[in-house]
N, C-alpha and C positions, 0 to 999 in steps of 0.2 A: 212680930214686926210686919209692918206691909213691905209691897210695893216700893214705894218711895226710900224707907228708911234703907231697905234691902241694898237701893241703887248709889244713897249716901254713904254706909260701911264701903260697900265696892269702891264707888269714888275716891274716898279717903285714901284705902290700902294702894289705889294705885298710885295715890301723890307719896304717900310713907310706905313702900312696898317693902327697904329694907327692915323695918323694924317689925314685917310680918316673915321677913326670911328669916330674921335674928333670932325670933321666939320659934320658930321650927326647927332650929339650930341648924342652919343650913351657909358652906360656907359659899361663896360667890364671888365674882370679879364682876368689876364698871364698866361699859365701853360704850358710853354716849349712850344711843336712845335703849341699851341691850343692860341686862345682867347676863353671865354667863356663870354656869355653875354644873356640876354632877348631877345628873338626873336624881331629884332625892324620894319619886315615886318606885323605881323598880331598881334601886339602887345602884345606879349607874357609877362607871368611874373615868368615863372621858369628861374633863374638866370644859369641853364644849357641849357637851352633850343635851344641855338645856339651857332655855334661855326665857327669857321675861323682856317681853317690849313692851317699854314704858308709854307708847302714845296709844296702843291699843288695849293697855293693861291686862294682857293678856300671856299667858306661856306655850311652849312647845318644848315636847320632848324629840328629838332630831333621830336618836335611836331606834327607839322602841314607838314611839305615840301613843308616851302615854295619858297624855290629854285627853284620850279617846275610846281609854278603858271604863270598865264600870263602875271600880274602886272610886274613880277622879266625879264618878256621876256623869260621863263624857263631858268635860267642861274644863275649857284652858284662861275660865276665870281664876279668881284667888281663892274662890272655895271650892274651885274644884282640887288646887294643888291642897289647898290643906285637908281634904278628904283623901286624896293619893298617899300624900305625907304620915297621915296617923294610921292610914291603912298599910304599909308598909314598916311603921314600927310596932302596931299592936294587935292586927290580922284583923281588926273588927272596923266594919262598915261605920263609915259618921253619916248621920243624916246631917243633907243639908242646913237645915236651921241649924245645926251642932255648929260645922264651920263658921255660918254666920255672927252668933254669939263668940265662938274663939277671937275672930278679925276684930269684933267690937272689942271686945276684954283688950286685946293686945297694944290696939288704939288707943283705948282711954274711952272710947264713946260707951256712953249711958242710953237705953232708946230713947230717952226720953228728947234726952237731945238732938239727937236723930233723925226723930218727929218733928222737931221746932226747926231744925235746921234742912231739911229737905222740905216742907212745906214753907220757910225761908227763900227757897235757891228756886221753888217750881216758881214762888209769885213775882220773883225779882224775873228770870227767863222767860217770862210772859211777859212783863214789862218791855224787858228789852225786846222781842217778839216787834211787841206792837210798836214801837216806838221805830224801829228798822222796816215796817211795812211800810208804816205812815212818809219816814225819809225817802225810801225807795219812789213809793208813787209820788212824793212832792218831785224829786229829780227827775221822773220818767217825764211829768207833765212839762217841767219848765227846760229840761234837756230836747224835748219835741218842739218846742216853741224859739229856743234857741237856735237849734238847728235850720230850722225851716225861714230866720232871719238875718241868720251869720252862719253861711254855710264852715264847715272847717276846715 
């Protein structure tokens, strides 16, 4: 996988994050932008002790840090929890790519799809790109012209 596919699996898990806790078997509670759950890298048992914010899709462990151990790859992405997570059930390091492929499998995503779909999302993000530069300076020029004949 590249780059792009890499960033579409991440994407994904953070919109379907519980159905990558589900398959780690991990259990967890809701609370708006938060999961809250047992730390399930260093096998915590304070039911706040970790947590998942969903607009940064990212985690922390409140006890320990263990987003910031070697197990996790130091990384409070979702492959780093699932490299913390299988390192804590089977003592053996995952390479990265390993997690990657786990998130896909768990999803449903194929690369192949992956590929069509994140080269999809970069050409549509370019469009909108340019088509918001292009707005921007039409208002900047007609916002100056207005100004300078209809003060406000």
């Amino acid at each position: 996988m590249n780059e792009a596919e890499i960033d579409y699996v991440q994407n994904q898990a953070g919109d379907r994050i519980e159905e990558v806790l589900d398959a780690l078997d991990m259990y967890y509670e809701d609370s708006n932008n938060y999961l809250h759950a047992c730390c399930p890298v260093h096998g915590g048992d304070n039911p706040r002790g970790w947590y998942w914010i969903r607009n940064t899709m990212s985690w922390r462990c409140h006890t320990r840090g263990c987003e910031s151990i070697e197990c996790t790859g130091k990384s409070s992405s979702v492959f780093g929890l699932v490299r913390g997570v299988h390192y804590e059930k089977t003592g053996n390091q995952m390479r990265f790519m390993e997690s990657v492929n786990f998130v896909a499998r768990v999803l449903g995503i194929n690369t192949k799809e992956a590929a069509k779909n994140s080269w999809a999302e970069k050409q549509i993000n370019e469009t909108i790109k340019r088509h918001r530069k292009r707005s921007r300076n039409r208002r900047k020029d007609t916002g100056q012209l207005c100004r300078a004949f209809f003060p406000c």
